[in-house]
Phi, psi and omega in degrees: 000155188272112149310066195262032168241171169287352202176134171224157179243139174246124180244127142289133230207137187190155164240127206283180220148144170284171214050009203259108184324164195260105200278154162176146185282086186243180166186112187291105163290105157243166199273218218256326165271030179055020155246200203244125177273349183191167178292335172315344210250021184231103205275093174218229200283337175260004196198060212286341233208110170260158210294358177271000199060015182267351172230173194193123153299127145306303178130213173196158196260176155310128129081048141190174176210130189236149206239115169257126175243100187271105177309290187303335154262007168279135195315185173280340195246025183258108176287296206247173171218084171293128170249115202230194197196146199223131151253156233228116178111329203156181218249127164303018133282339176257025180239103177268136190092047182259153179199151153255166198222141150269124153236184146256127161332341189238340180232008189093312161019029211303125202272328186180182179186136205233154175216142196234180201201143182209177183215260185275344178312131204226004166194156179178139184268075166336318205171178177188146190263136205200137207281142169177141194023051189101316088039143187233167176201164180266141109211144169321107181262322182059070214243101152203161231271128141274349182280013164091207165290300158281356146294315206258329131356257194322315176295325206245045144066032166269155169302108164251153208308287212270096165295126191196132187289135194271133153305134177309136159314149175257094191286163180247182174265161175201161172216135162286130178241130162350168150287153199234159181359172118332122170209150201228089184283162167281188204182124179255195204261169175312159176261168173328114177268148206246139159252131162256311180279125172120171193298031172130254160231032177264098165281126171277105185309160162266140174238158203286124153095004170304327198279347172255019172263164197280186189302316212283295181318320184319306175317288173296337186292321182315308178294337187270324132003293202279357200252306182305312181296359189281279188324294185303334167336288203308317207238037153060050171209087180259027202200006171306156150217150183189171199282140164206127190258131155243143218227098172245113207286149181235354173311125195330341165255016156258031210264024178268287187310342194269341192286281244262005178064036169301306205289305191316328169320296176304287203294000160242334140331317184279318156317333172292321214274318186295306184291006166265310172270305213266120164325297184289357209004047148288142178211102157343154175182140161243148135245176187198168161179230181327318162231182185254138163235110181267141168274146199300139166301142191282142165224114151359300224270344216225358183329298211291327205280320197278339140315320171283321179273353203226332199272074215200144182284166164274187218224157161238110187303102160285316216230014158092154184288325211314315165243161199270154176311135173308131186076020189269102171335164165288133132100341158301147167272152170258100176298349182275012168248352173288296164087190194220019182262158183253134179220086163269327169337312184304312184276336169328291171327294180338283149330296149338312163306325197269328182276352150317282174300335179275034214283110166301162153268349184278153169304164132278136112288118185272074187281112156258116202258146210219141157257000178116173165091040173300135167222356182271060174320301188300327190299300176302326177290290204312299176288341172256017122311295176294353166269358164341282167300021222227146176257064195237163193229106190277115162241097156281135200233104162293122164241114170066219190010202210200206193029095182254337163067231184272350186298317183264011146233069118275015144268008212213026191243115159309177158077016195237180201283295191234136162295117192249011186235183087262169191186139164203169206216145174237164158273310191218127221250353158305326182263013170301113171305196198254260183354285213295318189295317141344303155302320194275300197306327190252026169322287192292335199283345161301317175275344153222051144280305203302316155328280204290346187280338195273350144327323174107334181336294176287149163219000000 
């Protein structure tokens, strides 16, 4: 049937009871090849929100559940929206009354109502939404799985934990019934979260205001997400979490890179890395050169602005501080207080401060980027000694030039309780896959999480 509203709501519908297995709701975007373009694109109870907002788990009430699909924000290359259902418990034979309900979104409306019959099925694709001829349309499938969930997962090519051969679909009887009142349901919070999806259990978080970046950004961030959890994945810490903080030299020799959209490169990349590890997927930042500046927190949702306001070399003052540059933003640094000579002590300190005062239950990771040209050896040895006892973790990250000074040799500096630095250098950190850079940040910080815990650092 032809579907001619912007947004439905889909309820799945049953009568709850004792014995009658426990029911959710999910839904699978797939593209023209009737697959999942990513684990992303499979929306249910652990994964409530697609990164587009366009689909949404509600949650569920006694006896439904419920899906909001805003048609007109789903992407172009999403054909379909399968709508499916999974039990929990026992067989959709043991389920009575099952039925979906169509509405529209906006006035309540009830659009259609399918109503089904199962037998051993333990997953099943009630219907499904589907693009033609510019257009959107319904129709009833009746489709379902003895393999569960992570059956019905796996054919439309999400990643599942467990390999386990998926059963063919099955068709059921099914019948359509005219539309019945106007009905507009309600809708509670999520039920209890599961993980199903993803490398064992490093599940890729959502992160809040992700659904308001543009696509391409969207895309990569997603993807980039699926690349951190992996690298953590190797070293048994999938379920980690912590505060991260960045740190960007702003000093006159980089200002090629900054020109040419490096630094900007980096700082979204290093976004993926926050919103993966940080519960809120806020992410601290400074810049420094002559001095340290802190930037307004990186918030996902805001990636592209803050990158145009923030992202910026420092300046060299002739004429004094005294008024701010013509054209200078609400929430802009006056880079002519930054200046363009290297003090990473300084910012070190800074840095060091804040997590004094901001004390987390989570590790820190600080990532810090540099083009080189240390010259405070002793001044940078003294504060990253003294951060030792401190539950912050230093990864200096080189880009291209050299005299990288003690950030390449502290690791080989006697006298400390946990080695607490790392460091590594790219010549040009563009041509770095996404994995391999991932990897390269989170070699150490794993052998001193273990450290500091066994230290007492951690707790």
């Amino acid at each position: 049937m032809p579907v001619a509203v912007s947004a439905v709501r889909a309820v799945l519908g049953w009568s709850a009871g004792p014995g009658v297995p426990d029911v959710d709701a999910s839904a699978l975007l797939l593209t023209g090849s009737g697959r999942v373009g990513s684990d992303g694109d499979f929306v249910f109870y652990n994964q409530p929100q697609h990164a587009s907002g366009a689909v949404r788990h509600l949650g569920k009430q006694a006896g439904s559940d419920s899906l909001d699909i805003d048609l007109n924000a789903l992407g172009r290359d999403i054909e379909r929206v399968a709508l499916c259902a999974s039990a929990d418990g026992g067989t959709f034979g043991q389920v009575p009354g099952l039925h979906l309900r169509l509405f529209d979104t906006a006035s309540g409306v009830e659009l259609a109502r399918f109503d089904m019959e199962a037998g051993t099925e333990t997953a099943y694709v009630s219907g499904e939404l589907y693009r033609r001829g510019g257009g959107w349309k319904f129709r009833a499938v009746g489709q379902g799985y003895a393999s569960g969930l992570a059956g019905l997962a796996r054919d439309f090519g999400i990643s599942v934990d467990e390999e386990q051969p998926a059963a063919a679909p099955a068709p059921t009887h099914a019948r359509i019934s005219p539309p019945s009142a106007p009905c507009a349901p309600d809708v509670s919070p999520p039920s209890t979260v599961r993980s199903v999806v993803g490398q064992g259990e490093s599940s890729v978080r959502l992160t809040k205001g992700e659904e308001d970046l543009p696509v391409d950004m969207r895309k990569r961030l997603s993807l980039r997400k699926q690349q951190v959890a992996v690298s953590l994945s190797k070293h048994g810490l999938t379920k980690l979490t912590a505060r991260v903080i960045l740190v960007l030299d702003a000093s006159g020799s980089m200002s090629g890179l900054y020109t040419r959209g490096t630094v900007a490169g980096v700082t979204e990349r290093m976004a993926a890395v926050a919103a993966q590890l940080d519960d809120d997927g806020e992410m601290q930042a400074w810049t420094f050169a002559s001095n340290p500046a802190r930037l307004p927190d990186l918030v996902v949702g805001d990636l592209p602005e803050w990158l145009r306001l923030h992202v910026r070399v420092g300046q060299l003052s002739l004429f004094g501080r005294k008024k701010p540059p013509k054209g200078l933003l609400p929430g802009q640094v006056d880079m002519r207080a930054v200046g363009i000579q290297n003090e990473e002590q300084k910012a070190i300190a800074e840095v060091r401060a804040f997590v004094r005062d901001h004390p987390v239950p989570d590790p820190t990771l600080v990532l810090f980027f540099s083009d080189g040209g240390v010259y405070r050896n002793d001044e940078i040895e003294r504060e990253l000694r003294a951060a030792v006892e401190e539950p912050v973790f230093w990864q200096f990250i080189g880009l291209g030039r050299s005299q990288y000074g003690v950030l390449e040799r502290f690791d080989t500096l006697p006298g400390r309780r946990v080695d607490n630095v790392g460091f590594f250098a790219v010549d040009d950190i563009e041509k770095v896959s996404d994995l391999d850079l991932y990897d390269r940040l989170l070699t150490e910080f794993p052998s001193w999480l273990r450290a500091a815990r066994q230290a007492g650092i951690l707790h």
